[in-house]
C-alpha positions in Angstrom: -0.4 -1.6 69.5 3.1 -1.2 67.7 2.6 -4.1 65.1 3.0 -1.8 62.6 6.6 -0.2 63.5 8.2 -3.3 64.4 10.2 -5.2 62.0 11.0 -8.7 61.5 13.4 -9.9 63.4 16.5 -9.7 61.5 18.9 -12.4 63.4 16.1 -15.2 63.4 15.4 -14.5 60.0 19.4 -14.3 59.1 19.5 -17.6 60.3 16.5 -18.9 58.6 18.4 -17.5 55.3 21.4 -19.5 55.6 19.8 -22.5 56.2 17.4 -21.9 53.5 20.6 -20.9 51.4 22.5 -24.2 52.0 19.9 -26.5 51.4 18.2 -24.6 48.5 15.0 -23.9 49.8 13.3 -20.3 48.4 11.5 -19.8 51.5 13.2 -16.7 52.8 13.3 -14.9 49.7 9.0 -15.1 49.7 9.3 -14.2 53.1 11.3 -10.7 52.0 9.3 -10.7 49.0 6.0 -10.0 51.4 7.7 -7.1 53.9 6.5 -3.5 52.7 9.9 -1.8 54.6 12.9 -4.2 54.9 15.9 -2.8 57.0 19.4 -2.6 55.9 20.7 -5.9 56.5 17.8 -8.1 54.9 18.3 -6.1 52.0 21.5 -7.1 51.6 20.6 -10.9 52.8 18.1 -11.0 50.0 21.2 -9.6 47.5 23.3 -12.4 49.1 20.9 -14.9 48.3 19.8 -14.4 45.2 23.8 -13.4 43.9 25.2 -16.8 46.1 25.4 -19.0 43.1 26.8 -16.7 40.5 30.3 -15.5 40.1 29.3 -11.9 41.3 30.9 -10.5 44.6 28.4 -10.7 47.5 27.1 -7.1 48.9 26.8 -7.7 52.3 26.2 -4.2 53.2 27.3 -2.9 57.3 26.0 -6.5 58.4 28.9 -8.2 60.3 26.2 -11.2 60.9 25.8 -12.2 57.4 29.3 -11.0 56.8 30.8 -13.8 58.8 27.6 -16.1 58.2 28.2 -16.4 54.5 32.4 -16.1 54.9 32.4 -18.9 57.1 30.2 -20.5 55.1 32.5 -19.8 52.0 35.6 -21.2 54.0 33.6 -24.6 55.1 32.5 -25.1 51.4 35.9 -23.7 49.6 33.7 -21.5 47.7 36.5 -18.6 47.4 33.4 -16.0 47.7 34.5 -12.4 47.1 33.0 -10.2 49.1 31.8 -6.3 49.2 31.6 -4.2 52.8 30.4 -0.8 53.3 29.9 1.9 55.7 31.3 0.8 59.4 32.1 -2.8 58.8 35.5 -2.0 56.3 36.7 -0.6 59.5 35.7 -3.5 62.1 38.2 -6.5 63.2 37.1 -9.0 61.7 38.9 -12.6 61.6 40.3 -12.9 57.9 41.8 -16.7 58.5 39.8 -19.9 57.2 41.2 -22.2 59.6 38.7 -21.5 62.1 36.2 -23.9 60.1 37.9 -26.4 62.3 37.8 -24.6 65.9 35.4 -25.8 68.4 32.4 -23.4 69.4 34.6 -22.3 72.5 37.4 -20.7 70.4 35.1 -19.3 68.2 33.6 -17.2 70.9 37.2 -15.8 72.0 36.9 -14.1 68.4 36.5 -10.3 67.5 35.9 -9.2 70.9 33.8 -11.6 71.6 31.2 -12.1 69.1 29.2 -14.8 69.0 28.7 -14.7 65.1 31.5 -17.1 64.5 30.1 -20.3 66.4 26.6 -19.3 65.1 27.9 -19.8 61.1 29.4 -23.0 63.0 26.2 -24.6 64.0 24.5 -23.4 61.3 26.7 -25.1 59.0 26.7 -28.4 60.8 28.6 -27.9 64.0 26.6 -30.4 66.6 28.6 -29.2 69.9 26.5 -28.1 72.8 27.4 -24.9 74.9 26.3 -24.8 78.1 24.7 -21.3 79.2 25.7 -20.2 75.3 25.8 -16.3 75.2 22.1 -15.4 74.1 22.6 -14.9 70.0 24.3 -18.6 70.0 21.2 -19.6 72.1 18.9 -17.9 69.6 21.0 -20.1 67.0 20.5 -23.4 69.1 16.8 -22.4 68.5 16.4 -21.1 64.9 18.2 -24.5 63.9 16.2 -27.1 65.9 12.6 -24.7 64.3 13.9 -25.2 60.8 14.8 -28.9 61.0 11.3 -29.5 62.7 9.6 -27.3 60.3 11.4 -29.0 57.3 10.6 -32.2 58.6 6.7 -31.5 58.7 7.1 -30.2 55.0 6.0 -26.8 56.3 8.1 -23.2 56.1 10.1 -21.6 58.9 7.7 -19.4 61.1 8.3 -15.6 60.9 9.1 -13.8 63.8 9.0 -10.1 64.9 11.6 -8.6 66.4 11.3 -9.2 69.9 14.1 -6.9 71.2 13.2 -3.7 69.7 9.2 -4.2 70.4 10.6 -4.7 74.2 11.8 -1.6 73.7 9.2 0.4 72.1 6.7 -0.8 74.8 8.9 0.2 77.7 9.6 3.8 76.1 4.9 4.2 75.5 5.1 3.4 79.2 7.4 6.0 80.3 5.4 8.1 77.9 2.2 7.6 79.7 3.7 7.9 83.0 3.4 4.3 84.0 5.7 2.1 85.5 8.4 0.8 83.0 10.3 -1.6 84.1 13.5 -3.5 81.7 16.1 -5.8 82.0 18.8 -5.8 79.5 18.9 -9.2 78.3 21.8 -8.9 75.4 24.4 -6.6 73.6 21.3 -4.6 71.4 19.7 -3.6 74.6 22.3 -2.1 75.8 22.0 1.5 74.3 18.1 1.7 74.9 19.3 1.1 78.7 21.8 3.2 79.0 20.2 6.3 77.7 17.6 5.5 80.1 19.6 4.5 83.2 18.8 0.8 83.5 22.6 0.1 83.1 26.0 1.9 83.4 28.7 1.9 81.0 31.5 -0.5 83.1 28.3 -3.3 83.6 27.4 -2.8 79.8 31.7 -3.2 78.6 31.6 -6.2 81.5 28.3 -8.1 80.4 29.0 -7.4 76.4 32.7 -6.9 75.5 31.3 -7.3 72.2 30.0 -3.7 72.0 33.4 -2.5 71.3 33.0 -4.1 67.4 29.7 -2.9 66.3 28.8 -0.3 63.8 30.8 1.9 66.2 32.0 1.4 69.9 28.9 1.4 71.2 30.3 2.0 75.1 32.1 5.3 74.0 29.6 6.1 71.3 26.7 6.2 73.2 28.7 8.3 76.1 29.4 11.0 73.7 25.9 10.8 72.1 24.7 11.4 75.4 26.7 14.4 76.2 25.7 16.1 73.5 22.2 15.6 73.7 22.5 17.6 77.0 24.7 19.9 75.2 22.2 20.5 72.8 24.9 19.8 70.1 24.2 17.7 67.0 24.4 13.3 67.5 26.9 12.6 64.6 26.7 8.9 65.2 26.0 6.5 62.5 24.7 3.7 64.5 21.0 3.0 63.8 20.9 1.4 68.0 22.7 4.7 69.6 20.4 7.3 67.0 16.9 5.5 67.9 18.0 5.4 72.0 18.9 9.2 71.8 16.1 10.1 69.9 13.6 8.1 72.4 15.0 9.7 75.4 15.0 13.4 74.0 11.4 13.1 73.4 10.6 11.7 77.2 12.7 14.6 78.1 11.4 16.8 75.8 15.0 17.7 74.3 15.4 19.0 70.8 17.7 16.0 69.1 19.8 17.2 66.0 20.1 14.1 64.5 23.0 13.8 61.1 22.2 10.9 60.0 18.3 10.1 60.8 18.4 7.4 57.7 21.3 5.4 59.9 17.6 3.4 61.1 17.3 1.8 58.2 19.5 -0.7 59.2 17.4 -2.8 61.7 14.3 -0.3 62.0 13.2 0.9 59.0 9.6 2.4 60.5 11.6 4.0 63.1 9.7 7.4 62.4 7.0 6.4 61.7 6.7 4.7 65.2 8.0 8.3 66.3 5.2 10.0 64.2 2.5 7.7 65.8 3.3 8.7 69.3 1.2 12.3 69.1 0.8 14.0 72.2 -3.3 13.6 72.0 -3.0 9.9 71.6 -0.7 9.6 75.1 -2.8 11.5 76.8 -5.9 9.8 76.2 -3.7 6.5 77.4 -2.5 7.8 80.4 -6.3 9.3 81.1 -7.8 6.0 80.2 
């Protein structure tokens, strides 16, 4: 039903780039080539990919995944890459010392609040240590790596993915639309604003399951609090963050709020046909669902 408005999966197919970057395969690039609507972030993969073996600084955008992907990977080859941030990520903590090539996975993981972005450039780049119950973007890493090398080894290309968390999403919000029963378990650190705006987890569980929140675009625990207070205000959402816009904008329309929204092109980062989904939910087509 949503094929249309979901993206590709930007973290499978970040991974899928590296690899395809290290070991000089053009794969991913066709792959971007094909898309109609790329978000934020794979634009600035495809920049990185295409700039990576020239002398020009890498434009890595507001992605902190390819960020620390393509740093670390700069450190482990001393490469010396030079490197150009914008928007949110100038601002973050991020680990600025090349000696953790040589940490294992588990110190890695203790890094900028938690991330797990370090140890993925790790096993991406060669790392062969095993985590036990890995947090779930390391296990998505564990994954991405073991498809490429089995692809690769067949002689056949990476298979595309779409992104799985934000369809998840969308589907639950068309059931609460349609007044059906829409259940949701946060399963990782991007769920967590979709859930909170709509009650499926507080903010102490969400800052105890995913300390990492704290280091995103903004911090996502207090963002999303003040987003939500002045939705009921009926003040304007200020926020820059493409997860904590879409999650306010979803509920206001179950609720039906007016949403002033400052920044409605802050989407483009991992959901470019963000309203375009929202256009495609009239009021005549969710009745006719929730009739049928």
């Amino acid at each position: 039903m949503f094929d249309d408005y979901i993206p590709i999966d930007k973290s499978w197919t970040m991974r899928m780039g590296l690899l395809d970057l290290l070991n000089e395969e053009s794969h991913t690039l066709k792959v971007l080539a094909r898309e109609k609507e790329l978000g934020d972030d794979l634009l600035a993969l495809r920049r990185c990919i295409v700039d990576w073996k020239s002398d020009r600084s890498l434009e890595v955008g507001e992605s902190g995944t390819l960020y620390r992907f393509l740093q670390f990977a700069s450190w482990k080859l001393n490469l010396n890459k030079q490197f150009v941030l914008t928007g949110s990520l100038k601002d973050r903590h991020i680990t600025q010392n090349p000696d953790i090539v040589r940490y294992p996975l588990a110190e890695l993981l203790t890094l900028d609040n938690g991330t797990s972005q370090w140890a993925s450039a790790a096993v991406l780049m060669g790392n062969d240590e095993v985590i036990e119950n890995p947090p779930y973007k390391l296990a998505l890493t564990y994954e991405a790596l073991a498809h490429w090398k089995k692809r690769r080894k067949r002689k056949k290309q990476w298979t595309v993915r779409k992104d799985e968390t934000i369809l998840r999403q969308a589907t639950t919000f068309f059931g609460m639309l349609v007044e059906k029963e829409s259940l949701f378990s946060p399963e990782q650190a991007e769920d967590y604003c979709f859930a909170r705006a709509f009650g499926y987890i507080s903010k102490d569980e969400g800052a105890r399951r995913w300390p990492s929140l704290r280091g995103h675009e903004s911090d996502r625990i207090e963002e999303m609090e003040h987003a939500l207070r002045s939705l009921e205000a009926g003040g304007p959402i200020i926020s820059k963050d493409h997860r904590v816009v879409q999650a306010i904008v979803m509920l206001a329309i179950r609720e039906g709020m007016a949403a002033d929204i400052v920044y409605p092109s802050s989407v483009n980062k991992s959901w470019p046909q963000f309203w375009e989904f929202v256009e495609s939910l009239s009021l005549e087509d969710i009745e006719d669902v929730a009739g049928a």
